[in-house]
Every structure is written in C-alpha cells, then in structure tokens.
N, C-alpha and C positions, 0 to 999 in steps of 0.2 A: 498869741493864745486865743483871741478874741475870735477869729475866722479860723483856727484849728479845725480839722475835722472831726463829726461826732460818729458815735457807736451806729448810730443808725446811722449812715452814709455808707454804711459797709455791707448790710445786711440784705444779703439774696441777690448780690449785684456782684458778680465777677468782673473783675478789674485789670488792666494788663499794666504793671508795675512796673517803673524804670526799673526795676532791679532784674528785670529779663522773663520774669517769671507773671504767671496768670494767678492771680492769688482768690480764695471763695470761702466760703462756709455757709453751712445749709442750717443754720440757726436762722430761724427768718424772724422773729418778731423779738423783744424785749418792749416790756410794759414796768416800769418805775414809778412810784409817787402815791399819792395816797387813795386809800382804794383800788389801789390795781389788781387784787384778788377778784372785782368782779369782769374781766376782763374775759376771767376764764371762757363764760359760757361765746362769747364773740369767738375764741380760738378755737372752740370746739365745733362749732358753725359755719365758720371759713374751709374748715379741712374735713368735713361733715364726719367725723368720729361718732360711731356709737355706741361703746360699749368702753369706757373706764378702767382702768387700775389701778387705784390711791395709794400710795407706799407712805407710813409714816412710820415713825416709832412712838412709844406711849410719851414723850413730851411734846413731840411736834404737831401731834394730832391733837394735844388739848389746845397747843399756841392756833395753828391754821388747818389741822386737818379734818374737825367735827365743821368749822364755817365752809369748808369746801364741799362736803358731803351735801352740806345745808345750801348751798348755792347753785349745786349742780343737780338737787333734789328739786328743787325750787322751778328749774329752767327744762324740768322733764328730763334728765339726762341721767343715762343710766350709768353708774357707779360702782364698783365695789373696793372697798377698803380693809387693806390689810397692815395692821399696825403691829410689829416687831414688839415682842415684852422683853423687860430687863431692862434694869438700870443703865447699860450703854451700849448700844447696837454697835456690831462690830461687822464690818463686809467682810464674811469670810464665807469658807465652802456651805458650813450648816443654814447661815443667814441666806444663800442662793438658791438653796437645795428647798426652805422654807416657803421664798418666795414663789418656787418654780411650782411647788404642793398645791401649793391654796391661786394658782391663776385659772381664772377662766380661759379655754382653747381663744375662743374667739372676741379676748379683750383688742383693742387698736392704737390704743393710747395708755401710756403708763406714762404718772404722774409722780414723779418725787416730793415731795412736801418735807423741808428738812432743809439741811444743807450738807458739808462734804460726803460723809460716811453714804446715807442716804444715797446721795448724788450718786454716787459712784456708781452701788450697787444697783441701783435703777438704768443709769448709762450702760452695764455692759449688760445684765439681764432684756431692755426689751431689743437690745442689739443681737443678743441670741434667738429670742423670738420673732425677729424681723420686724417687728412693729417701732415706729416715733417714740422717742418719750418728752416729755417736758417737766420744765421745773417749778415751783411755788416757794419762792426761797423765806425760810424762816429768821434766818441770820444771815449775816454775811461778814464770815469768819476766812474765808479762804477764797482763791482765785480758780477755783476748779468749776466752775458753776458751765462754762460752755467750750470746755476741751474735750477732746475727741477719745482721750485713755482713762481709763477707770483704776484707780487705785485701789487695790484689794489685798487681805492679809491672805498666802495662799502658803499653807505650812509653814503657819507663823514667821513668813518674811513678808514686808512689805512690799508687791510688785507692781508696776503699771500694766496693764493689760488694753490692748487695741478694741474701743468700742463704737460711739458715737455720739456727736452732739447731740444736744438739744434742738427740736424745731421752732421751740421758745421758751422764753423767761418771764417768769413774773417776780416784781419783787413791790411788795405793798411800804411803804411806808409807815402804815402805821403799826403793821407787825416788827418791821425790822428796827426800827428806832425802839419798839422794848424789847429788843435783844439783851440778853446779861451784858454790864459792862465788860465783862472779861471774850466774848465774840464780839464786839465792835471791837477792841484792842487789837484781838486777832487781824481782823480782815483789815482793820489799819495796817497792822504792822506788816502782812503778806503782799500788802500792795506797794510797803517801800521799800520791802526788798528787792522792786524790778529794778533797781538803783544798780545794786549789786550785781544783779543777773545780767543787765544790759552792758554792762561795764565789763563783765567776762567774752560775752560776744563780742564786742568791739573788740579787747584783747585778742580772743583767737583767731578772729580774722584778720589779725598782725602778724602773730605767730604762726599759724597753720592754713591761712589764706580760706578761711573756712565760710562757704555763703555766707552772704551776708546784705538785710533788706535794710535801707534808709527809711523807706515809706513805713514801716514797719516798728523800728525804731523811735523813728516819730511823734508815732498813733500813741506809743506806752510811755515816753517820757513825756509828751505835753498834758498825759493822763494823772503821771503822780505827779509830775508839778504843780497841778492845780489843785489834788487835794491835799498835796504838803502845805501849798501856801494859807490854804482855809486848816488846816489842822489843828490846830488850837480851838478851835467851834465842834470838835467833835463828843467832848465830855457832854455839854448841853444838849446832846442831840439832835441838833439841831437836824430838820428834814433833809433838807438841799445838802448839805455833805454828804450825811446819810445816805443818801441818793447817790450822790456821786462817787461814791467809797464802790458801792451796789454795780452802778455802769461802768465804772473803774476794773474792774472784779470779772466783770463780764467781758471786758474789751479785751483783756489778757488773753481770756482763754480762745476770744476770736481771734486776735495774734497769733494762739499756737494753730488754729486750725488754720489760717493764712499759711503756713511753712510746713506744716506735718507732725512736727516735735513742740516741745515744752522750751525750746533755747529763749523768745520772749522773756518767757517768764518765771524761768526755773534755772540758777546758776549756782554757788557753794553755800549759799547762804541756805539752799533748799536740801544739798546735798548732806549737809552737817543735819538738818531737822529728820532728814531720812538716817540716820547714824543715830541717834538718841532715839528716836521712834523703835527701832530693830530691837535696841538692846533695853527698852520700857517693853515692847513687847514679851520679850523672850524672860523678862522678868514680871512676868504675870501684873504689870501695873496698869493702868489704865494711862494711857496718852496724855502727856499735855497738848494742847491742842496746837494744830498742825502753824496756823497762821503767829502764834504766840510763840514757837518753837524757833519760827524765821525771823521772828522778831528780834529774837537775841542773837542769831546765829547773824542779819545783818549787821548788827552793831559790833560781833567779833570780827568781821570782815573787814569792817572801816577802819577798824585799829589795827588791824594786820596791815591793811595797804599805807595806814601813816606809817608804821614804821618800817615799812621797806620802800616809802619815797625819802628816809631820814640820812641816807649814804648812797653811792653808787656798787651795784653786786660786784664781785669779787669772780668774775667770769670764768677765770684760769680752776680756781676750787671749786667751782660747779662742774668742770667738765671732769677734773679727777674725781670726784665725787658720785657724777655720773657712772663713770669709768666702772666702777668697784662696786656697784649693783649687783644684790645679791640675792636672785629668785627664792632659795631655796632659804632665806632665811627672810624674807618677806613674808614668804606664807605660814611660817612659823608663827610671826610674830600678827597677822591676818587671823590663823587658825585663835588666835590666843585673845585677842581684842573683838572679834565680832560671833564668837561658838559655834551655835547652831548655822547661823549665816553664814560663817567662813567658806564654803565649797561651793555656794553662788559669786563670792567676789572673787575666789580666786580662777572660778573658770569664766567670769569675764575679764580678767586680765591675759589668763591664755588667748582669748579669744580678740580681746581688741592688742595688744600689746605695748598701753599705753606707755609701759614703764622700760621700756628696751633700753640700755644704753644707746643703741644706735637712735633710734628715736630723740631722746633725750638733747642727744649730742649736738644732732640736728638744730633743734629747735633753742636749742641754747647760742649758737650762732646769730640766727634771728634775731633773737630777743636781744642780743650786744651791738648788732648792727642798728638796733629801731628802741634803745631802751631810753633815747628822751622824748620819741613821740607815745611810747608805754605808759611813760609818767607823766605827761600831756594828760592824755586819757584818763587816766586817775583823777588827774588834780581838776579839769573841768565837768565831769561830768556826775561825779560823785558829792554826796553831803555830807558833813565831817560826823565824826561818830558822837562828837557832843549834842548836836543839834536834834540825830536821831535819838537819844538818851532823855533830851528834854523834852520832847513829844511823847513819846512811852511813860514819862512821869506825870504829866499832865493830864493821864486817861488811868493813874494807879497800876500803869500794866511792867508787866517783870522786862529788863531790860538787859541782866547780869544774868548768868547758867545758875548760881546759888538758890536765885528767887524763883527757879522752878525746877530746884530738888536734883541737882548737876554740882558735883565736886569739881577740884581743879583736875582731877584727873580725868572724868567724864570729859569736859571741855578737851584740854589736851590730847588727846586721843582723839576728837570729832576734829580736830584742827589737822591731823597728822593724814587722818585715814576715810574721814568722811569721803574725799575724794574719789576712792575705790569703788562708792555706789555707783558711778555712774561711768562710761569711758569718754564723756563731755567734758572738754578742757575748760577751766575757770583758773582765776586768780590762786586757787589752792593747786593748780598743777605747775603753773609758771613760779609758784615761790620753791616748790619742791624741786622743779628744774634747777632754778637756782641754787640747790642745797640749802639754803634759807630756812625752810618750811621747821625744822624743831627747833629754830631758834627764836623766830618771829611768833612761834607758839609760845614760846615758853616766856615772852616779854609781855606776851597779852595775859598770859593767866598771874604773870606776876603782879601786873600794874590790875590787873581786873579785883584779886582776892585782895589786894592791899586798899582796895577804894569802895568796899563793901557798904 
C-alpha cells in the first residue's frame, strides 16, 4: 500500500497497460488540502483563460462561490457568475436552457462550484459550447467529480449523457470538511460501493469474458482500502481522510475515463440507487442523495451475495427456469414497476437482449463450470455487510432502505428489477440467471425489516 500508486501519477501522461490497451485522461491537474481554493488564479494562468463562467446554486455560492468571485476579482480576472435560485437545483432541460441564456459568447472556461448535480450540468453544457470546464468541489458526496458522462434528468428519467472531463479539480479542505454530515456520509459510502462494483467486473469477466484491466483494478481497490482502514476518523473530520475520501472520488472517475464507461465504478449497488431515484423522481420528491442511496443499495448487495455463497445453485432449475422466459409478461410486469420509465427499459432490453433464454442458458453453463472460483471472488475480495453497517453507523448515516423513506416493497422491487437500468451484467444478473434473484430478495427484506 505504502508505494501504491497516486492519482497524480496518472494525470496527463498516457500509459500503455498490460491489459493491451493505452489508457489517458485529459483532467490534468487536482489540487486538495487546505486552501486549495487559491489555486484557482495559478490554473487560470497556466492555460491563459480570460473570460469566466461561475455556475453555482444559492447554497454553494454562499459556501465557495462569493470567495471565488472574490479571488478571481482580486487577481484581475474577469468573471461572471451565474447562480441557479430554488431550494434544489435540478440538471434538467429548463436548468440548461437557463444556463445557455445568461452565457457570455465568448466565456473559455466554466467553472462548477457545487458538487454532483452542478457537476454534471456544467460537464455536458461547456462540452456543448466547446470550451474546458473545471470544478471547485464544495462537498464530496459522490464519485462523478472527473467522468466523462453527465447525468441529467431528461423527461423526467435519469440518463447519462456523453460529455467531458474536467481540465482540473480543486477541492479545499477547509470548505469540504464543513460539508453537512449527511454529504461526507454520502461520498463515504459511494466510495465503498467500488467493493461491489469491482466485484461485478470480476464476475463478468468470468461469465461473459468481458474486458477487463488489472492495472485498473488495482488503482480503486488500493483507493478504498486505505480509506476503509482510516474510516473510523471520518466523523471527526479529520483533514487527511477528508482528503483522501476527496482524491478517492476523483480517482474513480479517472478509472472510468481510463476504459470509456462507468464499469470501475458503477455496478448494482449503483444500478438499485438509479431505480429509487426514477421512481423519487416521477413522484415529485426530492432525491436522497445519490452517494447515501449506494450506501444502502451496497449493504443490500453484501447480504445477497452471503446468502447465495450459503448452498451451492441448483443449475438444472436455473436452466428450466431460463427455459420459460416470458417477454410478454416481463414487460407487463416492467410497464407496472417503473410507469412513466417503462418504454426506456423495455426498449433497451429489445435492444441489448440481456434476458434471452438463449443467452441465459449460455451463461448458466459457465457460471456451473467456474462456480467455486465465482465464490472465490466473493469471499476475498468483498467486505461483509456487518462491517459496512458499522461504518455507516459511526458517521449517523442510513444503512437500511426504511432509514431513507423505502418500504419492503420499494427495496424488493430494486432487487428484482434495478438490473434492467442498465444492460451491464453485475451480481443482480448472475443471481437472476440462477433463478435465485426473488428469493435471495426476498431473504434480505425479511432479515433486513425484522432487524430494524
């Protein structure tokens, strides 16, 4: 761990990977620690920028986006600041459509000040405009801070959409350490869902022989190892977690632009937070937030995979099982569990065909032929769902779907069908292979509602 590699060793330097591949990303700088806010005017310097776009909404511009104005005022540099009103900025059409109003033709640099939602919205907006942008992070609630795809609500469905990194990061210390406790909790608990997520890649590159980088691998497990092991230091705030929660957060998303896709850092635990988000959307609620959302959604995962390493599958009734797939009453029961969104999941199952019997059938072979190096995989590379439960309780943060407004049925239903967000195979498609998947659901919401 000690000569591991860091996030800067990565940064602006293309590398040729044992895994075959040339891996890059055009985020070139991160600046962490305290006072790193004044950084700004140095970046703006280096890449001679002259002309500004501050993106905040009315809480982030009282946290860092009035001292940014004031910094970049300061250093002669021309600015302008456009801060989002309303109680929770939401990236949708009106919020782009807003920003795209009030931009100067000839800004060069847009600046996010904020964290996800923000983020986002600044990611694919100055990617439209052809101009950089960077970020000023106020918290650090979530792992999106330097991926390439923009997460935007676009007729009320959650989608990703293809944009661009960041040229750089700043994250101050002394801003992000008085983050609300409930965004530390967040970006803790987003960051140990790569547990989950990395554990799905492994798997389907068993099952489906599906790329797959070591180096890569690597880079995000020796990342949450180290602030699992300091995890306990995070209620105090302590800077240097803090920090490394921050560079943590960051490294991810230079993972996903390493490979193209979110597979680093995004597997069912992310795909369940996408499935409660949709239907919080479509019910006029405000989000829990995205990082808190995988927090639970990991700890439902860990309890699924204990108890599908508790016996060996039943291979023969997976394949009859398979066998008797039934389209036509999938999308019934699709149309019926996600409403308004049903005609997006079900035309990407036409479209990928994750669910074909013939597929299935295939893949259930494999998985009988390799099912004790599957549960290999499992049992060393994951952390048991108690130890993630006692970390989440030592920061007050919700652990159980109850403690953030999620019935037994909410839960069950994200267990069943979360999966459909995405056509990325994870640990929720190999139990469904199995035919397992409503029953190993329905043992977690037993044992979950009964230990409230």
């Amino acid at each position: 761990m000690e000569n591991a590699p860091k996030l800067a060793d990565y940064l602006g330097r293309p590398f040729d990977c044992s895994c075959g591949r040339t891996h890059s990303t055009v985020l070139e700088g991160v600046t962490v620690g305290s006072g790193a806010m004044h950084s700004l005017p140095d970046y703006v310097a280096k890449y001679n920028f002259k002309n500004l776009y501050i993106t905040c909404d009315e809480i982030t511009y009282g946290i860092a986006g009035e001292k940014v104005m004031q910094i970049l005022k300061d250093a002669g540099i021309k600015a302008k600041a456009h801060v989002f009103t309303g109680k929770r900025f939401i990236p949708d059409e009106k919020a782009l459509g807003d920003l795209m109003i009030d931009a100067d033709r000839d800004c060069d640099l847009v600046v996010a000040v904020g964290t996800g939602s923000i983020n986002d919205m600044c990611r694919f907006f100055s990617y439209q405009m052809g101009v950089p942008y960077a970020i000023i992070a106020t918290a650090a609630p979530m792992d999106g801070f330097a991926s390439s795809g923009a997460a935007l609500i676009i007729n009320s469905m959650k989608v990703t959409i293809p944009a661009q990194t960041p040229l750089f990061i700043i994250g101050d210390t002394d801003i992000l350490c008085g983050a609300p406790p409930r965004m530390v909790a967040a970006g803790l608990g987003d960051l140990l869902g790569k547990f989950t997520c990395l554990n799905d890649w492994r798997i389907s590159k068993i099952v489906n022989q599906e790329y797959y980088c070591d180096t890569i691998v690597d880079l995000v497990t020796n990342c949450i190892e180290n602030v699992m092991t300091n995890a306990d230091n995070v209620a105090s705030r302590d800077p240097q977690v803090i920090g490394d929660i921050m560079e943590g957060l960051v490294l991810t998303g230079v993972a996903m632009s390493f490979i193209g896709n979110s597979r680093p850092a995004a597997g069912c635990e992310h795909h369940m937070c996408h499935f409660w988000e949709t239907l919080e959307l479509q019910e006029g609620k405000i989000p829990v937030l995205h990082g808190t959302k995988v927090a639970v959604g990991t700890v439902m995962i860990l309890m699924m995979t204990e108890f599908l390493r508790e016996s060996r599958p039943d291979f023969e009734a997976a394949r009859a099982k398979a066998k008797s797939y039934d389209q036509a009453a999938w999308e019934a029961k699709i149309t019926e569990v996600y409403g308004a969104s049903a005609s997006s999941i079900i035309a990407l199952e036409k479209e990928s065909g994750k669910n074909t019997p013939e597929g299935r059938l295939a893949r259930i072979d494999i998985i009988e032929a390799n099912w004790d190096a599957i549960v290999k995989t499992m049992e060393d590379n994951m952390p048991a769902a108690s130890r993630m439960i006692e970390i989440l309780k030592s920061l007050d943060a919700p652990y159980y779907p109850a403690q953030i407004g999620f019935d037994k049925k909410r839960l069950y239903n994200a267990m069943l069908y979360a999966k459909e967000t995405r056509a990325r195979y994870t640990m929720l498609s190999l139990m469904a292979d199995l035919g397992m998947l409503e029953e190993l659901a329905q043992k977690v919401v037993d044992f979950v509602y009964s230990h409230e």
